[in-house]
C-alpha positions as CSV (number, residue, x, y, z in Angstrom):
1,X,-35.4,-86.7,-100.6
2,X,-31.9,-86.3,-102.0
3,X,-29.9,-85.9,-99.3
4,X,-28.7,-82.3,-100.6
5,X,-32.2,-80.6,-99.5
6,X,-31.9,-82.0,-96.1
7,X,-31.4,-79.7,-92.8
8,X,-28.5,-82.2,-91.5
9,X,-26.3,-81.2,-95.3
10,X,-27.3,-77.6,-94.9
11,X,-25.9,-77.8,-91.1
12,X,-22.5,-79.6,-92.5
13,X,-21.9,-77.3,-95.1
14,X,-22.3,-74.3,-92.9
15,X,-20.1,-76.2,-90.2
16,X,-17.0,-74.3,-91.2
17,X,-18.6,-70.7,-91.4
18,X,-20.2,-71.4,-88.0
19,X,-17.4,-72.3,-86.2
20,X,-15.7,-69.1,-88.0
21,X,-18.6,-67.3,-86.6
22,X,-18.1,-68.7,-83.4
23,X,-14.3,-67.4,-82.6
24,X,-15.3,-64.2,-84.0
25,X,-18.1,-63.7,-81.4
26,X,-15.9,-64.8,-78.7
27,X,-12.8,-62.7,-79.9
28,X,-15.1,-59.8,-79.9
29,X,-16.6,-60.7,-76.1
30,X,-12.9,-60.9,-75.1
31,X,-12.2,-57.3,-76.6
32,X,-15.7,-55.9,-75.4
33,X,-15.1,-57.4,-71.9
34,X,-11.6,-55.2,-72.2
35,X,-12.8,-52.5,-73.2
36,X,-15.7,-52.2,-70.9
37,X,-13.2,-52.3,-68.5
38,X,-11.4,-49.7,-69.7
39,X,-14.3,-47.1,-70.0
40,X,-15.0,-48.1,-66.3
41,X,-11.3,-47.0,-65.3
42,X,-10.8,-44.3,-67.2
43,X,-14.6,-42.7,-67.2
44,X,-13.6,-42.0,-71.2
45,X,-16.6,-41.4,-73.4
46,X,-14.3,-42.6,-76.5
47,X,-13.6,-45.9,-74.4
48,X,-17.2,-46.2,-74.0
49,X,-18.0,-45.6,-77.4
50,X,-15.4,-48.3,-78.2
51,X,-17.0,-50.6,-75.9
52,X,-20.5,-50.1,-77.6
53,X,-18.5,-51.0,-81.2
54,X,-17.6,-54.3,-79.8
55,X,-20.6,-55.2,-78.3
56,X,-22.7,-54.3,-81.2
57,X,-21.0,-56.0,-83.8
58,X,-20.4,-59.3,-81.4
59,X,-24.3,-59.7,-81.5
60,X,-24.3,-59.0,-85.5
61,X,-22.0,-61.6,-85.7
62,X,-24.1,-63.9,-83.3
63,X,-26.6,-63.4,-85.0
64,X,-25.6,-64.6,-88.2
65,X,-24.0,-67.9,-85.9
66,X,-27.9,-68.3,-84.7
67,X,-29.3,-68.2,-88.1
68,X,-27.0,-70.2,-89.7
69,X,-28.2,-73.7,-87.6
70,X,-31.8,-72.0,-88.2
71,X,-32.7,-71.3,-91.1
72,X,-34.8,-72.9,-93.8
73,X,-33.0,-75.0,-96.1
74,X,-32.4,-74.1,-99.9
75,X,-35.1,-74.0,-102.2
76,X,-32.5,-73.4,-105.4
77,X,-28.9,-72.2,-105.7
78,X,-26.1,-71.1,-107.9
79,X,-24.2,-73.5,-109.7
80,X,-20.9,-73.6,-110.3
81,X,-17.4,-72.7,-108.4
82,X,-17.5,-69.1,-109.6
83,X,-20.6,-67.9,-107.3
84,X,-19.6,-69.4,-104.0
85,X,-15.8,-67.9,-104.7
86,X,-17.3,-64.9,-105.0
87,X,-19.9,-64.8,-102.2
88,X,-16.9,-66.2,-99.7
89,X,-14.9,-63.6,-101.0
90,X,-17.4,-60.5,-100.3
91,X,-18.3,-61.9,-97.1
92,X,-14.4,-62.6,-95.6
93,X,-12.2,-60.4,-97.6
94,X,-12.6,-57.7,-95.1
95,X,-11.4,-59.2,-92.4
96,X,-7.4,-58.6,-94.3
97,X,-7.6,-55.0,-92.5
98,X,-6.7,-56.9,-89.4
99,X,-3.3,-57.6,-90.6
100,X,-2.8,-54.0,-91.3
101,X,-1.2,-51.9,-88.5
102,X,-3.7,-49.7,-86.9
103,X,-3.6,-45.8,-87.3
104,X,-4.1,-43.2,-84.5
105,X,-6.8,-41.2,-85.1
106,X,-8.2,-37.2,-83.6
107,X,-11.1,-37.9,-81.7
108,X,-13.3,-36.0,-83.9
109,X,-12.4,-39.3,-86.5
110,X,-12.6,-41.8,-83.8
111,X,-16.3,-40.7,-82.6
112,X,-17.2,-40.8,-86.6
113,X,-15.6,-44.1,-87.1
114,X,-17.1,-45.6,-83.7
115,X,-20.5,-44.4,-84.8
116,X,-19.8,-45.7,-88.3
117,X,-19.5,-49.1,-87.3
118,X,-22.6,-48.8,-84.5
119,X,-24.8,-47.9,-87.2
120,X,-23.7,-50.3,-89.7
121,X,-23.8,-53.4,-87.0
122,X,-27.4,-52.1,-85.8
123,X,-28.6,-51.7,-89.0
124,X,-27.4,-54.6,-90.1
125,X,-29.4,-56.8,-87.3
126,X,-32.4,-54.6,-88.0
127,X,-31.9,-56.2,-91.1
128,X,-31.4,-59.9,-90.1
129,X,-34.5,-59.5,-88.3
130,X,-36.5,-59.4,-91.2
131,X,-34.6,-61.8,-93.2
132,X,-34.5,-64.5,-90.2
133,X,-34.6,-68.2,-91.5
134,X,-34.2,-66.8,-95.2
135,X,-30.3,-65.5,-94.5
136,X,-27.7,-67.5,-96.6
137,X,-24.1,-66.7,-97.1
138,X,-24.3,-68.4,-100.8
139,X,-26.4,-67.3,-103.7
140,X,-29.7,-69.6,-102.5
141,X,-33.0,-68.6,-102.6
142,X,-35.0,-69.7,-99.5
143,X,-37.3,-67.5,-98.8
144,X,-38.7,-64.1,-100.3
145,X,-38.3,-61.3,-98.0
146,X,-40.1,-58.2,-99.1
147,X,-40.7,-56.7,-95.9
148,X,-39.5,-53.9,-93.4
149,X,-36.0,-52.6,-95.3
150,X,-35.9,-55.3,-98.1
151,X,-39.5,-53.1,-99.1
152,X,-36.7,-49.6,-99.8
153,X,-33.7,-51.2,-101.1
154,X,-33.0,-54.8,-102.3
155,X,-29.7,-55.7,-100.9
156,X,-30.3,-53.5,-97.1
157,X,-28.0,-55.9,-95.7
158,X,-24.7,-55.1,-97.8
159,X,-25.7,-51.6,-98.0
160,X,-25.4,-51.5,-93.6
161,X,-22.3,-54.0,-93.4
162,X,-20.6,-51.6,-96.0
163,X,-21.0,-48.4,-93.8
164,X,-19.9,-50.3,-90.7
165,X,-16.6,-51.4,-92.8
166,X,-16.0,-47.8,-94.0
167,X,-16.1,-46.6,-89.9
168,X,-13.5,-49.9,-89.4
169,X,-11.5,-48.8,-92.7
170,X,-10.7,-45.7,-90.4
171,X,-8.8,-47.4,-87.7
172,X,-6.2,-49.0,-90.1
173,X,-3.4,-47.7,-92.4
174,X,-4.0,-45.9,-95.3
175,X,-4.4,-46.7,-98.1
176,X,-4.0,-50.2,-98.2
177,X,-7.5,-50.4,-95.8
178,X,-9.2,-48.7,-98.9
179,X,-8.5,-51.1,-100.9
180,X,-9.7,-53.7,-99.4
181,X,-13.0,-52.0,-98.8
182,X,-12.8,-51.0,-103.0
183,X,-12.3,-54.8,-103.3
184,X,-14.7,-56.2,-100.5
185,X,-17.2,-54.1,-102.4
186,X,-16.5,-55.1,-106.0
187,X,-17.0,-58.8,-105.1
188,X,-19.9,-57.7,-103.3
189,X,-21.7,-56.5,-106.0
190,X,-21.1,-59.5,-107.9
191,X,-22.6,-61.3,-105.1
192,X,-25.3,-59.2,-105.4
193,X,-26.1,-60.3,-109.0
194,X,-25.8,-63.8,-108.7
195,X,-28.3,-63.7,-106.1
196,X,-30.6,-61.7,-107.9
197,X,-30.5,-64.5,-111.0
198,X,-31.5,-67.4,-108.4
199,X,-33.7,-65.0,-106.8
200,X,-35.6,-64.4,-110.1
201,X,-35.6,-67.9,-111.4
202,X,-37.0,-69.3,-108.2
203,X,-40.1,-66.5,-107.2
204,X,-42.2,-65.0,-109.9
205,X,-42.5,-62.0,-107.5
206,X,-39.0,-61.0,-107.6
207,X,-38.5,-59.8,-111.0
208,X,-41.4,-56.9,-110.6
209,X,-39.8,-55.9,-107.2
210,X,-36.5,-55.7,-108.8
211,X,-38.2,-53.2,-110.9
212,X,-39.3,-51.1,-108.5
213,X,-36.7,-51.3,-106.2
214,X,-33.5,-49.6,-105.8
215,X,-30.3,-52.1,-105.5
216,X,-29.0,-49.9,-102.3
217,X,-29.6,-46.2,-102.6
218,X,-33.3,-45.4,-103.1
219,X,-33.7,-43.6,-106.5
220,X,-29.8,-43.5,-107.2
221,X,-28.7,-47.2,-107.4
């Protein structure tokens, strides 16, 4: 077996995004772990809901850590420089709103954006539970997953980290935070295309449920 298709290459070339993983699971116990605190002190419901946004989107992003030295190995993948740029970019370009300064927000636009970015890390490990040993940052195709929310909309995942950025879009300055969202999302939907190619080109079944399935808003788009 060519040493490509082996679990120990597949491990070494998701080193890097693991260990990324990693510090962004502890950074976020570190600001959960505050918060919490916080919310005990002050007996604030919008501390607690800030507390709930960390620790929600800590296990999203342990999650992904989990599945990463998990999963099945690559049955095909995208060729080329320009589809890994592009799936690196959708996937980390986001995290640029962290060099922004942050913006004060009413309470009645803190409670949307806290519950913003509950629903889109929940969702978003609703999600990962059905796509388990199949989840990939690259365009690979290692297992279908037709099930659960893949069965309404083909890209579920995107669709729930893309509402939890728009409640996290709320907390920085404006408008420079939208435009990283507008561009987060643009690469994204490339992303989405190129995995729909090797998706295609590796299970018959794909196609047909391409067909029939709405990209990320049932009967819109």
């Amino acid at each position: 077996m060519e040493f490509w298709r082996t679990k120990t290459y597949d491990l070494l070339a998701a080193s890097p995004l693991i260990v990324l993983y990693g510090l962004g699971s502890w950074g976020l116990w570190i600001q959960a772990t505050a918060a919490i605190q916080t919310a005990a002190k002050s007996g604030s419901s919008l501390a607690a809901l800030d507390a709930g946004t960390f620790l929600v989107s800590l296990a999203f992003i342990a999650f992904e850590a989990v599945l990463f030295t998990v999963r099945r190995t690559p049955q095909t993948f995208s060729t080329g420089w320009l589809p890994r740029a592009v799936a690196l970019a959708g996937a980390n370009v986001s995290t640029a709103l962290l060099l922004l300064p942050r913006s004060s927000m009413p309470p009645a636009l803190h409670v949307v954006s806290g519950l913003l970015v509950v629903a889109g890390a929940a969702g978003s490990i609703w999600v990962l539970s059905y796509l388990g040993r199949a989840f990939a940052v690259m365009p690979q195709a290692r297992q279908l997953t037709l099930q659960g929310p893949y069965a309404v909309v083909r890209h579920p995942l995107y669709l729930f980290e893309l509402i939890g950025l728009l409640g996290a879009m709320l907390q920085f300055r404006q408008p420079w935070a939208l435009m990283i969202v507008a561009v987060t999302f643009a690469f994204q939907l490339m992303r989405m295309s190129f995995e729909e190619r090797v998706l295609s080109q590796t299970f018959p079944a794909y196609a047909p449920y391409a067909a029939r399935t709405a990209r990320l808003i049932p009967h819109v788009y």
